[in-house]
C-alpha positions as CSV (number, residue, x, y, z in Angstrom):
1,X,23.7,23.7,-2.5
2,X,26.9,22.5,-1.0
3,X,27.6,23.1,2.3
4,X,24.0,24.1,3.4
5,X,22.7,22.7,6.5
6,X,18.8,21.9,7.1
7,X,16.9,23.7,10.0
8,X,17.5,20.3,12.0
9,X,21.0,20.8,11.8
10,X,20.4,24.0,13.1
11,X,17.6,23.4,15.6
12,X,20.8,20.5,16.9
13,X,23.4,23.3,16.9
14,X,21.2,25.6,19.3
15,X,20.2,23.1,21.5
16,X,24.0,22.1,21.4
17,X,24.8,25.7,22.4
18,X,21.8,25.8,25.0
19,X,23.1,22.7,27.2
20,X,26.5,24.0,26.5
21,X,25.1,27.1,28.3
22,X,23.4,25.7,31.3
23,X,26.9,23.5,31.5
24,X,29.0,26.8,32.1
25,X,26.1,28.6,34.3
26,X,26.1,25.4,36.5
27,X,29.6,25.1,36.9
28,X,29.9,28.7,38.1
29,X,27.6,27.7,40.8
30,X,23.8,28.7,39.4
31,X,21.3,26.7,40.2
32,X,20.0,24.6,38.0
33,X,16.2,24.6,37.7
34,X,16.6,28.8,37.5
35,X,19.3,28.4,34.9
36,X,17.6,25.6,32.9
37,X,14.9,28.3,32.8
38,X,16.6,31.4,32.3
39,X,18.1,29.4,28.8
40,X,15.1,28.0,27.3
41,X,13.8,32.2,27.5
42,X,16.8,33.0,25.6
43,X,17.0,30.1,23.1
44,X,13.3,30.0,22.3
45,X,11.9,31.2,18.9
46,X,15.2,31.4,17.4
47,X,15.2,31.7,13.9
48,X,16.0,27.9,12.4
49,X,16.1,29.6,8.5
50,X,12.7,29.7,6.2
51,X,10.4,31.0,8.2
52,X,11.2,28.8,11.3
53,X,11.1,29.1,14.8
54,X,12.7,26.9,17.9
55,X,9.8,26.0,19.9
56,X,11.7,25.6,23.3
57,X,9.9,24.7,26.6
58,X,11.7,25.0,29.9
59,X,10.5,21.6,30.1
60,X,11.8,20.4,26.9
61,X,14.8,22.0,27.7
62,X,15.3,19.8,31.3
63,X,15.0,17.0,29.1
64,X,17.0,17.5,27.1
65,X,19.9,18.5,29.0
66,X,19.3,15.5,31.6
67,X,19.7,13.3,27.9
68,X,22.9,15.5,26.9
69,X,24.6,15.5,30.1
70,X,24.3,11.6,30.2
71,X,25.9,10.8,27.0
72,X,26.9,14.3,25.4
73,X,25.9,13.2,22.3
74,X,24.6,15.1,19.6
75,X,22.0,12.9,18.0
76,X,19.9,13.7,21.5
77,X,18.3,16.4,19.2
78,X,17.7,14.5,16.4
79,X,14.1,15.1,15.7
80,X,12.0,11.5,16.5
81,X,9.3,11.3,14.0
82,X,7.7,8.3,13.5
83,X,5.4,8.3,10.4
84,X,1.3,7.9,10.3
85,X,-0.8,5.6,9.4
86,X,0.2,3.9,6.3
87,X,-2.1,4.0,2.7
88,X,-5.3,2.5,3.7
89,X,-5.8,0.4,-0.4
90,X,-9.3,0.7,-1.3
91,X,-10.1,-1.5,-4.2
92,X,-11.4,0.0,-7.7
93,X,-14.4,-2.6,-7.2
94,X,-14.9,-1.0,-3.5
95,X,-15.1,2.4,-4.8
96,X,-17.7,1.4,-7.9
97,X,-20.0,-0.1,-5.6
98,X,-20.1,2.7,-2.9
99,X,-20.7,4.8,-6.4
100,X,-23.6,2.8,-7.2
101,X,-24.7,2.9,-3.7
102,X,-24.7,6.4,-3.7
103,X,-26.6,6.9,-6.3
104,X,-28.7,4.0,-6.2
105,X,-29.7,3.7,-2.7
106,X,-29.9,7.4,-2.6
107,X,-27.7,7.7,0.8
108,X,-24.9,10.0,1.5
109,X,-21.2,8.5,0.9
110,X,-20.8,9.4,4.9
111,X,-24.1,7.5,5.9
112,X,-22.8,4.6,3.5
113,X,-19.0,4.2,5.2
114,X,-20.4,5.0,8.5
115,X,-22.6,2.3,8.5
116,X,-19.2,0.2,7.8
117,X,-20.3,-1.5,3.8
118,X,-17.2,0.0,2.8
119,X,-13.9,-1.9,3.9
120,X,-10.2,-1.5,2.5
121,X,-8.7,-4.3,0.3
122,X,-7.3,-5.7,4.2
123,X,-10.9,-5.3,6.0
124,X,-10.3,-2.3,7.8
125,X,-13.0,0.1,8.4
126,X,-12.1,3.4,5.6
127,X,-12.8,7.2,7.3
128,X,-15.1,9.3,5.6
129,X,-12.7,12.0,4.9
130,X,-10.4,9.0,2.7
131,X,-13.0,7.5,1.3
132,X,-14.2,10.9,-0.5
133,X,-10.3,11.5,-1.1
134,X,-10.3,8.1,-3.1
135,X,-13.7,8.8,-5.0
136,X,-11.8,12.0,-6.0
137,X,-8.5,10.6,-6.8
138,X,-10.7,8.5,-9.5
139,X,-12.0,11.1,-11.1
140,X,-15.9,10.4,-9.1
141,X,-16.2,13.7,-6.7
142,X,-18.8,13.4,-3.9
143,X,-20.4,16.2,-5.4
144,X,-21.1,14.6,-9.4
145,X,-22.4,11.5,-7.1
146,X,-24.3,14.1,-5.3
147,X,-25.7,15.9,-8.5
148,X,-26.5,12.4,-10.7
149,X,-28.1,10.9,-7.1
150,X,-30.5,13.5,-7.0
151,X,-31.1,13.7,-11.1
152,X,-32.0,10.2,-10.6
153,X,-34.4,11.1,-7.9
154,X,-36.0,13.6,-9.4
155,X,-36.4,11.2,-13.1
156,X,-37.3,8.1,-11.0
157,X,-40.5,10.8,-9.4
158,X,-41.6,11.7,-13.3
159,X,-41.7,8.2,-14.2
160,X,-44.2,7.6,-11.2
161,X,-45.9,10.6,-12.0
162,X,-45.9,9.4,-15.8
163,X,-46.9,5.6,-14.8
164,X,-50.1,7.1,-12.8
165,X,-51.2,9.4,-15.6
166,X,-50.7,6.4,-17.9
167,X,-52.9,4.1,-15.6
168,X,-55.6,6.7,-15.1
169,X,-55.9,7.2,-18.8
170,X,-55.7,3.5,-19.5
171,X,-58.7,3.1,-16.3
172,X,-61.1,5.8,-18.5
173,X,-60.4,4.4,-22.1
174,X,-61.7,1.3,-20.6
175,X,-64.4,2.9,-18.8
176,X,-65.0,4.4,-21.7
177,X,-65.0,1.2,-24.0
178,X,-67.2,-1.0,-21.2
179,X,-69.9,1.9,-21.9
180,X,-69.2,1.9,-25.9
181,X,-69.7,-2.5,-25.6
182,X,-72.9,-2.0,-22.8
């Protein structure tokens, strides 16, 4: 759309219009703590479009208008946001073996990165909640890991009970064939 302006734009243009304000009050001889105040009451939660309010503290406010007065500048309510942490790469080969040590070594994926055997491609120590992000972002949810650790558990236990049934019956037929050769 031409000509539409973003709720910064108009989150400047009312903070533009509040130190404007406190300007005139000021000059026709309010104080200025009582006027910074009385302002912020009036300014804050303004609609900014979509939803949006104006978040104004009479503290904020001070600030603000100590910054405007100074250099009366508009880009002193320029929102300042500096971005998070960058992607934390986790290597396909990283994510395979914290698969295979889930199921495998039969431990939680939390137990496994806490314990810190799970490092980024630069060596830095992954969060839980981003290492279950990446095991779903490769198609490997906690919860099939979950599911196939305990399937594993639960096959590995017949097996046992299997091998001990085997080697009991094996113990009697050769009880059994030391009495038939006696």
């Amino acid at each position: 759309m031409i000509g539409a302006t973003s709720w910064q734009d108009r989150r400047a243009k009312l903070l533009q219009a509040a130190c404007n304000e406190i300007e005139n009050r000021v000059r026709d001889g309010q104080q200025i703590m009582r006027t910074i105040r009385l302002v912020a009451r009036k300014f804050r939660f303004r609609s900014l479009g979509a939803g949006r309010r104006l978040r104004l503290s009479e503290q904020r406010l001070e600030t603000l208008w100590y910054l405007w007065r100074g250099r009366r500048d508009v880009s002193i309510f320029s929102l300042r946001y500096r971005p998070g942490i960058g992607r934390i790469p986790i290597s396909g080969e990283t994510l395979q073996s914290l698969a295979q040590t889930r199921i495998f070594g039969n431990r939680s994926v939390a137990a496994i990165v806490k314990s810190g055997e799970i490092r980024s491609v630069n060596g830095r120590c992954v969060p839980v909640r981003l290492a279950y992000r990446r095991l779903t972002e490769q198609n490997i949810p906690a919860r099939k890991l979950a599911q196939v650790a305990a399937s594993r558990s639960k096959l590995l236990a017949q097996v046992g009970r299997v091998e001990r049934l085997i080697s009991r019956q094996q113990a009697k037929v050769e009880k059994q064939v030391r009495a038939i050769l006696s």
